[in-house]
C-alpha positions as CSV (number, residue, x, y, z in Angstrom):
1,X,288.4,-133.3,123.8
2,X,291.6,-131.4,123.0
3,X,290.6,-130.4,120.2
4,X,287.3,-128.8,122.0
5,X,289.2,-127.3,124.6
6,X,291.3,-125.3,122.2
7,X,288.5,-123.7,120.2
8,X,286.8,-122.8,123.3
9,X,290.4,-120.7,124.1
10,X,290.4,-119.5,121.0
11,X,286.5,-118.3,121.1
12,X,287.7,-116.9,124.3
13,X,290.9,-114.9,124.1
14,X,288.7,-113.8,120.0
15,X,286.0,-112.5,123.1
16,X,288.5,-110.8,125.2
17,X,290.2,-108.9,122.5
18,X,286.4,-107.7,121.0
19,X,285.9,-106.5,124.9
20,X,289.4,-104.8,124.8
21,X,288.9,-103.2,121.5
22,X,285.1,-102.0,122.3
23,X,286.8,-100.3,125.2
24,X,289.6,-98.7,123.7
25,X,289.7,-94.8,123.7
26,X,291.2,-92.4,121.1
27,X,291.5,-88.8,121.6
28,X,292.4,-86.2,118.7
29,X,292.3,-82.2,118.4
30,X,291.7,-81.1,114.5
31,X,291.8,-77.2,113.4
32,X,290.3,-76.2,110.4
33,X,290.6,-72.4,108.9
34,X,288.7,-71.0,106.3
35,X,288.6,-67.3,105.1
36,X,285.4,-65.2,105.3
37,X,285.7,-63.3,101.7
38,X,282.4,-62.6,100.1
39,X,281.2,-65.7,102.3
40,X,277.4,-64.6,103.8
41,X,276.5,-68.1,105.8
42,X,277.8,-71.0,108.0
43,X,275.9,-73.8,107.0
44,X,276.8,-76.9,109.8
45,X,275.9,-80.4,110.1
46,X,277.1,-81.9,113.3
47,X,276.2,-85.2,114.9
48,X,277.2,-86.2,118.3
49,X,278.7,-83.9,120.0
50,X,278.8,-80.5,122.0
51,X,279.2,-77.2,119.7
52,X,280.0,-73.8,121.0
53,X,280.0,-71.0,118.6
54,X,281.0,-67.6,119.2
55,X,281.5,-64.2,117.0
56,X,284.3,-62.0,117.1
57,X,284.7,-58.7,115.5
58,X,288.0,-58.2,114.6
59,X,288.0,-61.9,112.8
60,X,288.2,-62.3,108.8
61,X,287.8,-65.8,108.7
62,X,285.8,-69.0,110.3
63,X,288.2,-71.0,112.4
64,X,287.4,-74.5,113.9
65,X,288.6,-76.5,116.6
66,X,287.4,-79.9,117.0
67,X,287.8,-82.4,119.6
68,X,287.0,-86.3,118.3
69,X,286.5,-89.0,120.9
70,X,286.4,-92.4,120.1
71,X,285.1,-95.4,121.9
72,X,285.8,-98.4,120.1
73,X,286.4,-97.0,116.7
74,X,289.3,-96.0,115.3
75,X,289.3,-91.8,115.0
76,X,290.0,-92.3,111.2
77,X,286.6,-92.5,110.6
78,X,285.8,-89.3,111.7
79,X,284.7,-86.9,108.9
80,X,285.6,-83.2,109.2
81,X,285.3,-81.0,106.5
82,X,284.8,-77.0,106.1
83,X,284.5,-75.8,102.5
84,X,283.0,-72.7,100.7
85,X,280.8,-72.8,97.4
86,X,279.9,-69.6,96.4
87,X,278.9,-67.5,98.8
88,X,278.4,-70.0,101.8
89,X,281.0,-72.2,103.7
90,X,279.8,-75.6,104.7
91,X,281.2,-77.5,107.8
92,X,280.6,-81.1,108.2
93,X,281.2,-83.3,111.5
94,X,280.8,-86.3,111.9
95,X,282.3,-90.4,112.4
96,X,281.6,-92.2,109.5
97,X,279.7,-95.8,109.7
98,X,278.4,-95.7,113.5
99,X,274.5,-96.9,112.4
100,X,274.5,-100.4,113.5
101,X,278.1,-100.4,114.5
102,X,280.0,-101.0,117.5
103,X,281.6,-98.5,119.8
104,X,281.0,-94.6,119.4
105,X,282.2,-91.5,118.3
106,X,281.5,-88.0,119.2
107,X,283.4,-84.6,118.2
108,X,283.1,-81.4,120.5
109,X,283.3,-77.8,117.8
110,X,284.1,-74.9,119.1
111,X,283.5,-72.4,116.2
112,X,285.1,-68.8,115.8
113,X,283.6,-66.6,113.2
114,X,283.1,-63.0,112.2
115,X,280.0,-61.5,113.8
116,X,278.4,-61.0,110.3
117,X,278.0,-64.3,109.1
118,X,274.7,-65.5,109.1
119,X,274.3,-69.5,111.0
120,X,272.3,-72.3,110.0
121,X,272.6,-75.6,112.1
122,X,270.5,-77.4,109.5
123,X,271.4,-80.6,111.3
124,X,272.3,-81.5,114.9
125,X,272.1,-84.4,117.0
126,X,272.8,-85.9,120.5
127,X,274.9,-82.9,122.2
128,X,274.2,-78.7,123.5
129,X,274.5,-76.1,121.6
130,X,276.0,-72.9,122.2
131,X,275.6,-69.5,120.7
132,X,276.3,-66.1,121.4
133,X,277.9,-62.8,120.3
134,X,276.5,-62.6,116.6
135,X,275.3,-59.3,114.7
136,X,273.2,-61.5,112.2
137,X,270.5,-64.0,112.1
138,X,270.7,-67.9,113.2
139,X,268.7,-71.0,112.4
140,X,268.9,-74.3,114.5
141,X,267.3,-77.8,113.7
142,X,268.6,-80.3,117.1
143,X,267.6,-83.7,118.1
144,X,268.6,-84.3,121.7
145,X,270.3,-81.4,123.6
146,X,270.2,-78.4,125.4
147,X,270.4,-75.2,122.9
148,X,271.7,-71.7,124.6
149,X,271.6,-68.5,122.4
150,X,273.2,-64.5,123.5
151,X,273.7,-61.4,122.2
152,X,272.0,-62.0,118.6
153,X,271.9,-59.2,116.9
154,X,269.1,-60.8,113.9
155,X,266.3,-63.1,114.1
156,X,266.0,-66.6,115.3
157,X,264.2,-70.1,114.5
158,X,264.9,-73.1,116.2
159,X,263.5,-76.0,116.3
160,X,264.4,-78.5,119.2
161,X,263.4,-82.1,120.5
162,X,264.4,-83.3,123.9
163,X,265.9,-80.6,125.6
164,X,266.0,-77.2,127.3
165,X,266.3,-73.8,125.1
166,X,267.6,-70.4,127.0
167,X,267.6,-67.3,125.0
168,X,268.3,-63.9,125.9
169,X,269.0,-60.7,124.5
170,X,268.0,-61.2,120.6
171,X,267.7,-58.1,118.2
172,X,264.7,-59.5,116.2
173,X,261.7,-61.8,116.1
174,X,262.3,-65.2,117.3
175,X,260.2,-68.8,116.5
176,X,260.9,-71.4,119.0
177,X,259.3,-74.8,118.3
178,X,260.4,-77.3,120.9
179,X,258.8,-80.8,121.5
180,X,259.9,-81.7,125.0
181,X,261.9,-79.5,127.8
182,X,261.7,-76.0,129.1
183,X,262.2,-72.9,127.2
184,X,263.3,-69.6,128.5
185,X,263.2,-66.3,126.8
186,X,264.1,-62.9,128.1
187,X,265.3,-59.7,126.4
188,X,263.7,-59.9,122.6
189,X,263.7,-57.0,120.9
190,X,260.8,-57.8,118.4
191,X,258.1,-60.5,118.2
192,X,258.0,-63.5,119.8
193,X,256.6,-66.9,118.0
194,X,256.6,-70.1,120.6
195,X,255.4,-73.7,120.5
196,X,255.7,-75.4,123.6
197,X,255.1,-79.0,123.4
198,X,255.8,-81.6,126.9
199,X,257.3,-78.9,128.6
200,X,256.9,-75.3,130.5
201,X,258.1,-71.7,129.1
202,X,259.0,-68.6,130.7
203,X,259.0,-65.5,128.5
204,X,259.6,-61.9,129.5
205,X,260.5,-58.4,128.1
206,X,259.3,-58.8,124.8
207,X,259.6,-55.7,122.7
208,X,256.7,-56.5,120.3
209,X,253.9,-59.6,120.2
210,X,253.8,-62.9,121.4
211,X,252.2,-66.1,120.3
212,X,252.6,-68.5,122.5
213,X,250.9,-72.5,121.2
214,X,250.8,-75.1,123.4
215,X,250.0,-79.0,122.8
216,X,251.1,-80.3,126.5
217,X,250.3,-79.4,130.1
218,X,253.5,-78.1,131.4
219,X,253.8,-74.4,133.4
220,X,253.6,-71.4,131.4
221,X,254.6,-67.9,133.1
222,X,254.6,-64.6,131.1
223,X,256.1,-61.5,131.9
224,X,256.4,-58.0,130.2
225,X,255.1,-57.9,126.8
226,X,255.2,-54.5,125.2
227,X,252.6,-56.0,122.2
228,X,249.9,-58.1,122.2
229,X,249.6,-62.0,123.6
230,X,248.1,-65.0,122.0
231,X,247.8,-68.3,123.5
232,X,246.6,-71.0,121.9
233,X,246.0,-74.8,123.9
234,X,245.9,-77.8,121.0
């Protein structure tokens, strides 16, 4: 009977230190520099977390502040690198080993670079995004979060599941695809490309066409459209 009792503690105070380790919190603030010299694109891949990125004009290289949570994990398995091959620098944010694991890890970017570099999310999950102030193009892939894009100077694709997508003054033709949430568009100074999935849009002062494909039954208001419109209901 002894012998019971004390496995039972045992099993219990091994239970009460999984608890107390599932629930432990690690903060830590990374910066990462990188210099912009014949470098043309960002390329990012980013998952869990919030990303704000930002250009400046007086900048002559792509600086990086990152902000890693943990929840259960130790911080050392967070992954952060920013490298350049050739004539793109590649930034990489992530914790390592959280499929099937427990506890969670998330890393908040905030992303300073010259206004000429071109950006391509090519991967981005579970957290907003945030982009303004850019004289070239952008491309964004996102699973799960809200996506907000200013002052682009270039065109812009993005393609977006679960959640809202606000842009506003863009220099160029846009393509929104965007599976589920609203989308708002003012201010494009070229053509405008939208699919609107389970979800509304509202779409004004467009400088050129707009295409506007839709495969659910949400609200869809249009404004001024200097060109042509073209709606489409799959």
């Amino acid at each position: 009977m002894n012998k019971m009792k004390i496995m039972q503690s045992i099993a219990f105070l091994a239970l009460l230190l999984l608890i107390a380790a599932c629930g432990a919190k690690e903060e830590t603030t990374k910066k990462l520099e990188l210099p912009v010299d014949g470098l043309a694109k960002l390329i990012i891949d980013h998952r869990n977390g919030e990303m704000k990125i930002f250009g400046s004009a007086d900048s002559d290289k792509i600086e990086v502040v990152a902000l890693a949570k943990a929840n259960g994990v130790s911080v050392n398995k967070l992954e952060l690198k920013l490298e350049a091959q050739k004539d793109i620098a590649y930034l990489d944010a992530r914790f390592r080993g959280q499929f099937l694991a427990m506890g969670s890890g998330e890393v908040d970017l905030e992303i300073k670079v010259p206004r000429q570099v071109k950006l391509d999310i090519t991967s981005h999950r579970d957290g907003s995004i945030h982009v303004s102030d850019l004289s070239s193009s952008a491309k964004i892939v996102n699973v799960n979060g809200d996506i907000q894009v200013s002052n682009l100077f270039g065109s812009l694709e993005i393609d977006n599941r679960d959640g809202d997508v606000t842009v506003r003054d863009i220099g160029s033709d846009i393509v929104i695809n965007n599976i589920n949430g609203h989308i708002s568009v003012d201010k494009v100074d070229g053509s405008a490309e939208i699919h609107v999935g389970d979800g509304s849009l509202d779409i004004s002062h467009v400088a050129k066409d707009a295409s506007i494909t839709q495969s659910g039954n949400g609200k869809i208001k249009i404004g001024e459209v200097k060109g042509k419109v073209l709606q489409n209901k799959k």
